[in-house]
C-alpha positions as CSV (number, residue, x, y, z in Angstrom):
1,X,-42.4,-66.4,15.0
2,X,-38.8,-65.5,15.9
3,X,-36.1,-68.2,13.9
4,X,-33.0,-69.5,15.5
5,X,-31.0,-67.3,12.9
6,X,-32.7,-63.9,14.4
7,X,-31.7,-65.3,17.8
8,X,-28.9,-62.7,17.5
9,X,-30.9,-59.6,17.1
10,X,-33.4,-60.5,19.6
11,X,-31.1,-60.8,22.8
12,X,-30.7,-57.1,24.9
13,X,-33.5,-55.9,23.0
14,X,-36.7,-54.6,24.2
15,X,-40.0,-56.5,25.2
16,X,-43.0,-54.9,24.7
17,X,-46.6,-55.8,25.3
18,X,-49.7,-56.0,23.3
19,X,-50.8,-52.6,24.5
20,X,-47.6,-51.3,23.4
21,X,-46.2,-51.1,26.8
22,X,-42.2,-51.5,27.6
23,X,-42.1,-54.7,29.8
24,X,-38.1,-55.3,29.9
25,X,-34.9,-56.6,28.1
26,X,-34.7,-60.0,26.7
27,X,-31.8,-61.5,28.3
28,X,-31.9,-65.6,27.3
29,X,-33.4,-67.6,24.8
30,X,-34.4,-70.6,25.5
31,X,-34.6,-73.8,22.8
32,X,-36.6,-76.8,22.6
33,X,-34.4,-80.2,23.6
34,X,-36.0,-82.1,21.1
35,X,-36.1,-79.4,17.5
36,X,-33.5,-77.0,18.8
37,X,-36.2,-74.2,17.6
38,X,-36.3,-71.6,19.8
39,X,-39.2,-72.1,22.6
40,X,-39.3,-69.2,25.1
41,X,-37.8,-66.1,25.6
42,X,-36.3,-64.9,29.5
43,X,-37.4,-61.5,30.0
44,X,-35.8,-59.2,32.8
45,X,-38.7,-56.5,34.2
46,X,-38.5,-54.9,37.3
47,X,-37.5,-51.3,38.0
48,X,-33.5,-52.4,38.4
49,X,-33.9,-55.8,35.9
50,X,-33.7,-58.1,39.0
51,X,-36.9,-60.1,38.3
52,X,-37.1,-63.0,35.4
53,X,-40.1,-64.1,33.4
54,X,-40.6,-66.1,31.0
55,X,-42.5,-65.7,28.0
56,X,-44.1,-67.8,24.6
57,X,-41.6,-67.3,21.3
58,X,-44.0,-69.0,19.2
59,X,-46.3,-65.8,18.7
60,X,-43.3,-63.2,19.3
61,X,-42.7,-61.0,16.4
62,X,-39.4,-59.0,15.9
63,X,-39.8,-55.3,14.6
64,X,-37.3,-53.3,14.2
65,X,-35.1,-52.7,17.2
66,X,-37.4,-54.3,19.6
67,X,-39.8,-57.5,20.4
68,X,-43.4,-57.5,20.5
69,X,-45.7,-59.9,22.3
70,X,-49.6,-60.9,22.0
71,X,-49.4,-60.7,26.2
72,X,-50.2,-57.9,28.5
73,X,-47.2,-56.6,30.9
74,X,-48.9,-58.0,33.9
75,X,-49.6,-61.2,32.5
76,X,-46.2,-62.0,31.2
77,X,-45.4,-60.5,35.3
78,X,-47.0,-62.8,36.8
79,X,-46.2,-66.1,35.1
80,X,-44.7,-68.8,37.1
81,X,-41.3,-68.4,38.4
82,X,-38.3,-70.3,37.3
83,X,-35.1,-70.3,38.6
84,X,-32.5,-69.2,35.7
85,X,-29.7,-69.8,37.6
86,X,-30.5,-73.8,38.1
87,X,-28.1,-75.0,35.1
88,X,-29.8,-72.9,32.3
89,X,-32.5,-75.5,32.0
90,X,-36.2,-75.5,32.2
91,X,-37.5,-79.6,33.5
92,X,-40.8,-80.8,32.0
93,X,-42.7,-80.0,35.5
94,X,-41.9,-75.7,34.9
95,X,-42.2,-75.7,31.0
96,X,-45.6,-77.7,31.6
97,X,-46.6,-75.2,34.4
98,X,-45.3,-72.3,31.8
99,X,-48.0,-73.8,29.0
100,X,-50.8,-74.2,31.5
101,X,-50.5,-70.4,32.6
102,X,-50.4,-69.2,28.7
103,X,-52.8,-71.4,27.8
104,X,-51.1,-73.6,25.6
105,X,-52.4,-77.3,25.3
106,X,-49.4,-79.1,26.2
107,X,-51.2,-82.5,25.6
108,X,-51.3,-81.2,22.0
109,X,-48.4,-80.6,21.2
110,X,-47.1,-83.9,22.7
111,X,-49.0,-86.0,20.7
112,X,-47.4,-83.5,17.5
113,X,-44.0,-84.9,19.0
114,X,-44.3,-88.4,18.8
115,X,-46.4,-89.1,16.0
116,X,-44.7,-91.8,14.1
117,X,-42.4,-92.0,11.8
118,X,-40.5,-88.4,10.2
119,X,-43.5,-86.4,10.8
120,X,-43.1,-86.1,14.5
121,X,-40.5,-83.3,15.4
122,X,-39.2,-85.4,18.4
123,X,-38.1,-88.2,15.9
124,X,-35.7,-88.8,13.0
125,X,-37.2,-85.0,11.5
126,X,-36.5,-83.5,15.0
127,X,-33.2,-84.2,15.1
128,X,-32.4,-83.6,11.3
129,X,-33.9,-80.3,11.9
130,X,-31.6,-80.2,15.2
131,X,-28.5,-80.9,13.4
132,X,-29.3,-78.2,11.0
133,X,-29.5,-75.4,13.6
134,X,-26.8,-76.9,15.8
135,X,-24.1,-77.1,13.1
136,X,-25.2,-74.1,10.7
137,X,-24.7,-72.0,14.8
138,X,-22.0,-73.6,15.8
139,X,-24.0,-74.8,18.8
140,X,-23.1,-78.5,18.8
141,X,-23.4,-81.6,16.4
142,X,-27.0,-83.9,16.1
143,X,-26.7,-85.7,19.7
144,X,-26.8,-82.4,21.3
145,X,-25.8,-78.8,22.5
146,X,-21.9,-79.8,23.9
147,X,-20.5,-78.8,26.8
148,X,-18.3,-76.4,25.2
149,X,-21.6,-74.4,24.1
150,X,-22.1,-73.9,27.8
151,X,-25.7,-76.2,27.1
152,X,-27.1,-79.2,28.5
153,X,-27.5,-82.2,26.3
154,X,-30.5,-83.0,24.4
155,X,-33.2,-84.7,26.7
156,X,-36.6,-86.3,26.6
157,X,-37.4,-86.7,22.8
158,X,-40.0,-88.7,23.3
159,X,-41.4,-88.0,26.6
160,X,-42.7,-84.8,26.1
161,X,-42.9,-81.4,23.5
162,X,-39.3,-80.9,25.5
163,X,-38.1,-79.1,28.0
164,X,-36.4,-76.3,26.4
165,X,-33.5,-74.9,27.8
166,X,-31.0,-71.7,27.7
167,X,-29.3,-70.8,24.5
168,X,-27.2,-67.8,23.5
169,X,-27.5,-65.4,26.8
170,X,-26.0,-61.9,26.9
171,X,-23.0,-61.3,25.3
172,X,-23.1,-64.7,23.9
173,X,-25.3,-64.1,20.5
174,X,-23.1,-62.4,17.9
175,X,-20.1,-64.4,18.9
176,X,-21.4,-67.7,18.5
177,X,-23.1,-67.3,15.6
178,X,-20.5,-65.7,13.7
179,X,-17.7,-68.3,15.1
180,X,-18.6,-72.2,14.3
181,X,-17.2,-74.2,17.4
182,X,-13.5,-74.7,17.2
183,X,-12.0,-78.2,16.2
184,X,-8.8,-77.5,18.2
185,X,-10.6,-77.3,21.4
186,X,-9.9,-74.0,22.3
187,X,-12.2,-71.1,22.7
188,X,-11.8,-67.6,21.8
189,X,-13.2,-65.1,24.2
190,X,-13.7,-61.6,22.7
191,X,-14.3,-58.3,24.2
192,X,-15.7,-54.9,23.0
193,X,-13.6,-52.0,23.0
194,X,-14.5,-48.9,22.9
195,X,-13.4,-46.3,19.5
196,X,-13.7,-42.9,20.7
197,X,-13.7,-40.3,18.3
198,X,-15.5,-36.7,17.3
199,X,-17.6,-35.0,15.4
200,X,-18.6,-31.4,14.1
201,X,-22.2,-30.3,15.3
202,X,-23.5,-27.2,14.2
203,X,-24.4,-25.3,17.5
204,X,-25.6,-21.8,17.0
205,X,-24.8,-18.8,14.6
206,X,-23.5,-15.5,15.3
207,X,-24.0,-12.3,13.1
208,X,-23.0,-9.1,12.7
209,X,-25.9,-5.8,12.1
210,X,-25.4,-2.2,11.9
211,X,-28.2,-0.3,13.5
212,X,-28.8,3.5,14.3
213,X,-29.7,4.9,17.4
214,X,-30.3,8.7,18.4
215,X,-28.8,10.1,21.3
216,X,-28.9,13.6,23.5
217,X,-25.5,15.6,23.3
218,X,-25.0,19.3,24.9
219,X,-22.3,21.3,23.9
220,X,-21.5,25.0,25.4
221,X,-20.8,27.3,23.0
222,X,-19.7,31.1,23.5
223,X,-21.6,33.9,21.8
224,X,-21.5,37.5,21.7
225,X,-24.0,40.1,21.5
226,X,-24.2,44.1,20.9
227,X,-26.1,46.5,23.7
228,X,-26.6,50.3,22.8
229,X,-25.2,52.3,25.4
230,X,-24.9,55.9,26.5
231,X,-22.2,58.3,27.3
232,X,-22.6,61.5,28.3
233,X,-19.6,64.1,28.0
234,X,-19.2,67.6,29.5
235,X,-18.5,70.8,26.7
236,X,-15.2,71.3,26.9
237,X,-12.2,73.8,24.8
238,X,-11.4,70.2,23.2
239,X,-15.2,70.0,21.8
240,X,-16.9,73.5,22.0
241,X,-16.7,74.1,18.1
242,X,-18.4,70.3,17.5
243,X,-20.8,71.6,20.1
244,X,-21.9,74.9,18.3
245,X,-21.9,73.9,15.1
246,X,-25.6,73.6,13.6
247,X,-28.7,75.6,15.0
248,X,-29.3,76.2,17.9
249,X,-32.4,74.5,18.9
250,X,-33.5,71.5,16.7
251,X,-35.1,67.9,17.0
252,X,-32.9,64.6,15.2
253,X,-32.5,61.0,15.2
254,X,-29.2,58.9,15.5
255,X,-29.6,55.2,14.9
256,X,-26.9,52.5,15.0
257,X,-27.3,48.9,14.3
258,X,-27.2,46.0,17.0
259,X,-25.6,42.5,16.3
260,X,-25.4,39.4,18.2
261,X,-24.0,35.6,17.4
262,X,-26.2,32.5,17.3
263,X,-24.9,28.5,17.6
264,X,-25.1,27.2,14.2
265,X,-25.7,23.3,14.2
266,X,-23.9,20.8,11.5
267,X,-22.8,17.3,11.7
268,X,-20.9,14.9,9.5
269,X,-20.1,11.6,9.4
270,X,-16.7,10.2,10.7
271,X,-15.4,6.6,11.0
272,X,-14.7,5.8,14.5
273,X,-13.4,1.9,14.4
274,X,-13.2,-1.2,12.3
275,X,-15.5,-4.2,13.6
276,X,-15.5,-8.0,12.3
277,X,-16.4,-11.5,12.8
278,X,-13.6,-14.3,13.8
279,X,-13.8,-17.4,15.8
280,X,-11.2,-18.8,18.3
281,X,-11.2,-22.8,18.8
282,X,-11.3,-23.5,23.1
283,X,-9.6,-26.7,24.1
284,X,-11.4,-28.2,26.5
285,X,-11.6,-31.8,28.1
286,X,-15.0,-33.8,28.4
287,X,-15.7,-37.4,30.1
288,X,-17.6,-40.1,28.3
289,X,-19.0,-43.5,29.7
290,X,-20.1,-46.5,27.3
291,X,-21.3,-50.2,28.6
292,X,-18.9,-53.0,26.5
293,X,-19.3,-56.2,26.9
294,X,-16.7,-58.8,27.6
295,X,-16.8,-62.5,27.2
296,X,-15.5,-64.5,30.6
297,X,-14.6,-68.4,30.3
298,X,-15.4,-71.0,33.1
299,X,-14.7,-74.0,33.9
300,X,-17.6,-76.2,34.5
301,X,-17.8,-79.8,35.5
302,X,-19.1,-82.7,37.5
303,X,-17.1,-84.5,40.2
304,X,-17.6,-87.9,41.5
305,X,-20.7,-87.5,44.2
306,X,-22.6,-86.2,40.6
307,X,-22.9,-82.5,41.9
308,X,-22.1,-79.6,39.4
309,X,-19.4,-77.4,39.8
């Protein structure tokens, strides 16, 4: 069962249901008149949060970041309405219509109130026990939750297990346990703010690698070649001895030798350009958006005709 100290950690946390299923954010809890103890627990589901429900603290259990009920989500749906918004207070008739749907015996737990002397909680031992939560959260002194708290005063101690109503709603938690109630009667309303700031994640990394690749190249190179060739010339006074000179009929050879150039391939290796790694830092500009919460102070009252402003 969830204490009145863990009533902190248990507001704007999720619900979830016996299978396991999300059913929505806790939003109020809701004490006992008569033992202060925490009593039920104001659940908003819907798709947009706009519906309330109300659900059984005793057999809640918190774990972790998140509450978890014995209940299925379309049992803790459809449980009788209440209207929240009527003062923050559950009356005997909806908190008795609340333990008939869950099936807790309400005549039970009566006759545990009022059995005499200390051992009945909605005697002397419920409101030691009262005055031990109350002060030790700053939530008012034996005779019940004050005005100040923003809570009704304690009711029907002995008529029934009590009609439990609305304690430490959002935004209201942290503060009031952390901050007894004032003796100069003043309150102090605080405000989250939000602390911006940044932080290095690693995002990727870049390397550099040296491959090989083989590529075509053409290149027109010039060559030259030798070709026998013929001449013919006619006897003349200038050659008429070269002419005559041997026999005069004989067979001979005359050979000469042919050359021609060929491309000749080589390659070596030059550098062509220095590559390395650096990194540049880009400014750039991006928007954030946060929920804070901020405490707001009311006046509430009652004028002469007994109505509630």
């Amino acid at each position: 069962m969830i204490t009145q100290e863990q009533i902190p950690l248990v507001i704007d946390h999720t619900l979830y249901d016996a299978d396991g299923d999300k059913v929505g954010e806790v939003k109020h809890v809701y004490l006992d008149d008569a033992t202060g103890r925490p009593e039920w627990l104001c659940v908003k589901t819907g798709l947009f949060g706009l519906s309330e429900t109300f659900v059984p603290i005793r057999d809640a259990v918190l774990v972790q970041d998140h509450v978890e009920v014995p209940y299925d989500k379309q049992t803790i749906k459809d449980a009788p309405h209440v209207d929240v918004d009527s003062g923050g207070h559950l009356s005997a008739q909806e908190e008795r219509e609340l333990y008939r749907y869950y099936d807790i015996d309400w005549e039970s737990s009566w006759q545990e109130a009022n059995q005499p002397g200390d051992s009945g909680w909605a005697h002397s031992g419920g409101l030691r026990e009262r005055e031990r939560l109350g002060t030790s959260a700053g939530l008012g002194d034996s005779s019940g939750l004050d005005a100040s708290s923003g809570m009704d005063s304690t009711s029907g101690l002995s008529g029934s297990p009590g009609s439990a109503e609305a304690a430490l709603s959002t935004g209201q938690a942290a503060s009031r346990a952390a901050h007894p109630a004032a003796s100069d009667d003043a309150m102090t309303r605080s405000e989250e703010r939000l602390d911006v700031g940044t932080e290095s994640h690693e995002t990727g990394r870049v390397r550099l690698r040296k491959y090989i690749v083989t590529e075509q190249q053409q290149m027109t190179v010039p060559v030259t070649r030798e070709e026998a060739r013929i001449e013919r010339e006619p006897i003349t006074d200038d050659n008429l001895d070269a002419a005559l000179r041997g026999p005069e009929l004989t067979e001979s050879e005359h050979e000469i030798t042919l050359h021609e150039e060929r491309p000749v391939i080589t390659t070596e290796t030059v550098p062509v350009e220095r590559v390395r790694l650096t990194k540049d830092q880009i400014a750039d500009e991006e928007t954030i958006s946060e929920q804070v919460r901020k405490e707001r102070i009311v006046l509430e009252g009652e004028d002469d005709t007994g109505r509630g402003r």
